[in-house]
C-alpha positions in Angstrom: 112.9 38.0 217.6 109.7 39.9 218.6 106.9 39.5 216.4 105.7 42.7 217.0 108.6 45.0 216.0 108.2 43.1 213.0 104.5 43.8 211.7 102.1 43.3 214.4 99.6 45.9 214.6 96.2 45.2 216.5 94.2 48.2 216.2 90.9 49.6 217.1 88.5 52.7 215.7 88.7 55.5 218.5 89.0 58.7 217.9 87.5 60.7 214.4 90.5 62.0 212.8 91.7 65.8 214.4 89.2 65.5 217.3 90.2 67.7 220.1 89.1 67.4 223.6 88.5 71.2 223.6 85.9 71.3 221.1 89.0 73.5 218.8 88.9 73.1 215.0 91.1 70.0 213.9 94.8 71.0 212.8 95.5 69.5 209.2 97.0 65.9 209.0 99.8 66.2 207.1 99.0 62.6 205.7 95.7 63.0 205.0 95.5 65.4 202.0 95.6 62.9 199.4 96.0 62.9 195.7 92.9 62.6 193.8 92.5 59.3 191.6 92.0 59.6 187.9 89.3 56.4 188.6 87.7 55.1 191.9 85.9 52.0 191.8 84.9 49.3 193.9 85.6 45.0 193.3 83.7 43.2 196.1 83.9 45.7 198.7 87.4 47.1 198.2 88.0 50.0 196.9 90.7 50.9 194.1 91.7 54.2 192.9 93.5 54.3 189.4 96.5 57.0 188.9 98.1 57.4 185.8 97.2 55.9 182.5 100.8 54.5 180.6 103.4 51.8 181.5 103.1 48.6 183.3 100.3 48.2 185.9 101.4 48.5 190.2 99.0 47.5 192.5 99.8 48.6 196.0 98.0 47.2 199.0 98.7 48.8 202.2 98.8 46.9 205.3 96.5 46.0 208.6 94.1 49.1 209.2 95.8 51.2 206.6 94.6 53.2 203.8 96.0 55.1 200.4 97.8 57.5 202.4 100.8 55.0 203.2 101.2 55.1 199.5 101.3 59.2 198.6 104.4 59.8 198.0 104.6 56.8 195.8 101.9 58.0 193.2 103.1 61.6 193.3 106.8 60.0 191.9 105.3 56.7 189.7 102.0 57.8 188.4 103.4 59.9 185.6 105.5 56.6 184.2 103.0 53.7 185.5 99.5 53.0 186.2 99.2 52.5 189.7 95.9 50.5 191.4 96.0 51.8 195.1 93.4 49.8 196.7 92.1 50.0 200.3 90.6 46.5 201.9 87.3 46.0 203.4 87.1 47.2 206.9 89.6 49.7 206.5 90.2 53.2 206.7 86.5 53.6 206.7 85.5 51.1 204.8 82.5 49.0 205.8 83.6 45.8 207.2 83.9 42.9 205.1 81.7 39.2 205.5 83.5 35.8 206.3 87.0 35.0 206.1 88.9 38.8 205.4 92.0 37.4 203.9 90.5 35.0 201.0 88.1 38.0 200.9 91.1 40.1 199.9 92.9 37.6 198.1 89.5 37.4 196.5 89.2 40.7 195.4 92.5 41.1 194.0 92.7 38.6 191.8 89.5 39.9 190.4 90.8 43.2 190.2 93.6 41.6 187.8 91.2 39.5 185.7 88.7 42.2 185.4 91.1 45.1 184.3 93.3 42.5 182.1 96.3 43.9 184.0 99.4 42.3 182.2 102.0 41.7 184.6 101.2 43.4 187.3 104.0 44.3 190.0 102.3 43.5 193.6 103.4 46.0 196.0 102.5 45.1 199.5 103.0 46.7 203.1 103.0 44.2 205.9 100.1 42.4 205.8 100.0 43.8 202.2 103.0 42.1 201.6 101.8 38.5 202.7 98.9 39.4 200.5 101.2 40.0 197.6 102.6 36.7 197.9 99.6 35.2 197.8 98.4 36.8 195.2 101.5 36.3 193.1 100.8 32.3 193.9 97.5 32.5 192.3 98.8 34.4 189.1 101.9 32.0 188.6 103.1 33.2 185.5 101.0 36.3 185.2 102.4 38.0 188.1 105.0 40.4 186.8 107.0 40.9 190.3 106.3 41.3 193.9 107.4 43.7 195.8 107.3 43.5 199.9 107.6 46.0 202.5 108.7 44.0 205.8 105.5 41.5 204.9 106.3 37.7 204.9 104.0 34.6 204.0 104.3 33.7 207.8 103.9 35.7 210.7 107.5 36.3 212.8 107.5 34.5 215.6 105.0 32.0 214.5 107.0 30.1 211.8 107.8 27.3 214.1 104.2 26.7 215.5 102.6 23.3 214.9 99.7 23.7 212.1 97.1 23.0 214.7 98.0 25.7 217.0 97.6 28.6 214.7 93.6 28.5 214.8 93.7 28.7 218.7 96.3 31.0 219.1 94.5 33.4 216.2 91.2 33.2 218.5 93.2 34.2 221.7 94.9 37.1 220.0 91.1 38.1 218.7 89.5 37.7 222.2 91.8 40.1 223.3 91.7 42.9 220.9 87.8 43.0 220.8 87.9 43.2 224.6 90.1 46.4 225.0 88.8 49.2 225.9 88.7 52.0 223.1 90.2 54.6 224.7 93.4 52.6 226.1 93.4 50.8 223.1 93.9 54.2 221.3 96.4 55.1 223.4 98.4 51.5 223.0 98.6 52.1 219.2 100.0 55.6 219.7 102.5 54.1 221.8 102.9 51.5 219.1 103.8 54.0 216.2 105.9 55.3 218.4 107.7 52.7 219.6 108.2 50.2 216.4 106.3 52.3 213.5 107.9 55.2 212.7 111.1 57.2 214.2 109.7 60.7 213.9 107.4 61.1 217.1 105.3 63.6 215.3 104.6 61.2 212.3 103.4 58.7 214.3 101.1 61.2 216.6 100.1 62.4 213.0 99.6 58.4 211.6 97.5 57.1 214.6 94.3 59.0 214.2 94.4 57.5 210.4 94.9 54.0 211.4 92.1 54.4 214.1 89.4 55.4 211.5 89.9 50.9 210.2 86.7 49.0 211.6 87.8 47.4 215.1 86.0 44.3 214.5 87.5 44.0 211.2 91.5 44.5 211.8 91.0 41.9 214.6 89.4 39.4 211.9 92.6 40.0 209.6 95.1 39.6 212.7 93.4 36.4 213.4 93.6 35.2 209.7 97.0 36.4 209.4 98.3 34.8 212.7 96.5 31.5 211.1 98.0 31.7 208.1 101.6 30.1 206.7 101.6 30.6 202.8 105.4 29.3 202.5 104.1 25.8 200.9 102.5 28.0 197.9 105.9 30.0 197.5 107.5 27.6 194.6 104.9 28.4 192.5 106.0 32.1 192.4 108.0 32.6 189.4 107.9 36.4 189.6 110.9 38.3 190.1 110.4 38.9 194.3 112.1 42.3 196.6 111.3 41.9 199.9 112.3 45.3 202.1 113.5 45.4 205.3 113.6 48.3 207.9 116.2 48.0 210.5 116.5 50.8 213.6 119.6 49.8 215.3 118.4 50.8 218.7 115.4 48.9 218.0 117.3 45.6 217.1 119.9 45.5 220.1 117.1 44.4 222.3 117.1 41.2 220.8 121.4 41.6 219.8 119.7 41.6 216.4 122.3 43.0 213.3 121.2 44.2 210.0 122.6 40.8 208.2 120.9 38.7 211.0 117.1 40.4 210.3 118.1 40.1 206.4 118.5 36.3 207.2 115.8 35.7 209.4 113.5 37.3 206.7 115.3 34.9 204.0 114.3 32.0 206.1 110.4 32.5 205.9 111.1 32.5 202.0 111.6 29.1 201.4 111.2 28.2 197.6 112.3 31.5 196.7 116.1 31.4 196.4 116.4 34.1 193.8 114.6 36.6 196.0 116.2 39.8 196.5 116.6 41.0 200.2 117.5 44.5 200.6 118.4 46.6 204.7 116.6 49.8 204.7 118.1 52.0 207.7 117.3 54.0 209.5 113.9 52.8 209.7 110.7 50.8 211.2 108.1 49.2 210.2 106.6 52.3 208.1 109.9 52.2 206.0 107.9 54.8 203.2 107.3 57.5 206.1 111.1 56.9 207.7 112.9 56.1 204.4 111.0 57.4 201.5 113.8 58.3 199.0 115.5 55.2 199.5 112.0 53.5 198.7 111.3 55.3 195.2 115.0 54.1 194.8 114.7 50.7 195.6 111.5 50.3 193.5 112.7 52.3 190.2 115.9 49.9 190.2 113.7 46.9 190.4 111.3 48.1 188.0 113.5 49.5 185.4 115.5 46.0 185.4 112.0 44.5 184.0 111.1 46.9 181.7 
């Protein structure tokens, strides 16, 4: 199976969002007009933005070099019901560029987002990298996790499952290396090609999506690739005892390169989940690896069943 179709994204900062070549005023993103927060605040250089005031706390933490906007259409249907954390990571989406390690940083920052607002079992919704930050969040809070919800993130990176331990660190410094020696402008132009090839199905959407995921600190997105390729969380995976959804986007064109079904990518994902039997696996089709931009009713469904069966 190829890793990247699954939830590799190395990406660089390019080009300012709507710049024109022409020197013509920038058209409007249609995924930039965001909702404004009811709170913004900052926990060890991430920033969180609260919505809503009632129900049980969400925290929703997009995925490598993305920002709130993944997450719009969420707090426009949840944040009348929940209160919803929508936090963007260090390095991202404009954010300065966080110090040491990115994904303990993260991890970090998180849990002390938790501790510090006394959220009461919080439901950790994580995109891609998100997602393996979900589950490692949700190892730290044992107990006090109140679910974790993943959008095609895993606690090991595809492709890399079977690697021995002392591989990871070189293979992380290769992958590195080469993102911080791309040129900016082809690099741009790779990451348009990779929304359009694995992220979304709409070609527009993902014309509209790159110049958001270009505004993410380059150095920084290839420090979290490098962690994340490093990292295998499924040893800490027993001690989740949170209710667990992982979603998985499945484009059937996409998966008959590798003679790949819908039940085969549900199982592969199952796999990577050792210690969670209970874990709930669901297909979301048509759709890639941005399932809320392809699929974003079937989402809101998928997360108001889950949620309303913990209520």
């Amino acid at each position: 199976m190829k890793a990247s179709i699954l939830f590799a994204m190395a990406l660089t900062a390019a080009l300012p969002l709507g710049a024109s070549a022409q020197g013509a005023a920038p058209a409007v993103n249609r995924f930039a007009v965001a909702i404004a927060p009811a709170e913004r605040f900052e926990i060890k250089g991430m920033l969180v933005e609260r919505h809503g005031k009632g129900g049980r706390p969400l925290v929703l933490i997009p995925g490598l070099a993305s920002g709130p906007w993944v997450w719009q259409d969420i707090i426009r249907r949840f944040a009348g019901e929940y209160t919803l954390y929508v936090v963007t990571l260090p390095g991202f989406d404009g954010r300065p560029a966080p110090a040491g390690a990115p994904f303990e940083g993260a991890r970090d920052a998180l849990r002390e987002l938790v501790e510090s607002r006394r959220l009461e079992k919080p439901v950790l919704i994580g995109h891609s990298m998100g997602g393996a930050l979900a589950f490692a969040l949700a190892a730290d809070l044992g107990a006090r996790a109140g679910g974790v919800v993943s959008l095609d993130g895993l606690p090991v990176f595809p492709g890399t499952e079977g690697l021995d331990p002392a591989q990871r660190p070189q293979m992380a410094a290769g992958m590195q290396a080469r993102m911080a020696a791309a040129p900016p402008g082809a690099y741009a132009e790779q990451q348009r090609q990779y929304m359009r090839g694995q992220g979304v199905l709409d070609m527009g959407k993902a014309d509209d999506l790159t110049p958001l995921l270009l505004r993410s600190d380059r150095a920084a997105v290839g420090a979290y690739m490098a962690d994340l390729l490093a990292l295998d969380l499924r040893p800490s995976l027993a001690r989740i005892s949170a209710p667990v959804l992982v979603l998985v986007p499945y484009f059937e064109p996409d998966a008959s390169q590798d003679q790949l079904s819908a039940a085969a990518k549900v199982e592969h994902y199952r796999g990577l989940l050792p210690g969670l039997p209970s874990a709930e696996l669901l297909p979301v089709a048509p759709a890639r690896h941005f399932l809320m931009i392809d699929q974003p009713d079937a989402l809101a469904d998928a997360l108001r069943r889950f949620l309303n069966r913990r209520s």
